[in-house]
MIVOVO-313317 format. One line per field, with one value per residue (C-alpha): residue number from 0; x negated, y, z. Coordinates in steps of 0.5 Angstrom, whole numbers, plus 500, padded with zeros to 3 digits. Layout:
i = [NUM,...] $
X = [X,...] $
Y = [Y,...] $
Z = [Z,...] $
END
This chain:
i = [0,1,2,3,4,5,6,7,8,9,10,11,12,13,14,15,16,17,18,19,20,21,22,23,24,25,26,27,28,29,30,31,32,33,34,35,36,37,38,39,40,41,42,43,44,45,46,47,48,49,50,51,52,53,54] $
X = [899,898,903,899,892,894,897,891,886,891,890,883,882,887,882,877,879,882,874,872,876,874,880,882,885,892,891,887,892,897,893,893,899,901,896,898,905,904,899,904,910,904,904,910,911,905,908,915,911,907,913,918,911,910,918] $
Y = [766,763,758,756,756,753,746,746,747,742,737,738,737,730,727,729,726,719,718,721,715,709,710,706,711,710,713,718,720,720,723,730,729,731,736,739,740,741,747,750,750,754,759,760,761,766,769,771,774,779,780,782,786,791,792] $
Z = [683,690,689,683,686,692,688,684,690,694,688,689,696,696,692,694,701,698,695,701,705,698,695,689,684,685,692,689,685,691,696,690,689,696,698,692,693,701,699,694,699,703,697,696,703,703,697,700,706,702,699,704,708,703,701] $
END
């Protein structure tokens, strides 16, 4: 579930920040695409963590 809300939250924010910049579409679908996989690994990462703490 944090690998799933970190993509779309990522996704979010990427986009957000591409118009934030005057971005055309093409950058706002990049800048989303590489937040997106960049808060994901954070997730994935974080998941691992919790998961070996409470083993």
């Amino acid at each position: 579930m944090i690998v799933i809300a970190g993509a779309i939250g990522g996704a979010v924010i990427g986009g957000m920040t591409a118009k934030r910049r005057k971005g055309n579409t093409a950058d706002i679908a990049q800048y989303a695409t590489g937040y997106g996989i960049a808060f994901a690994l954070l997730g994935l990462i974080a998941t691992i963590v919790i998961e070996k703490a409470l083993v």
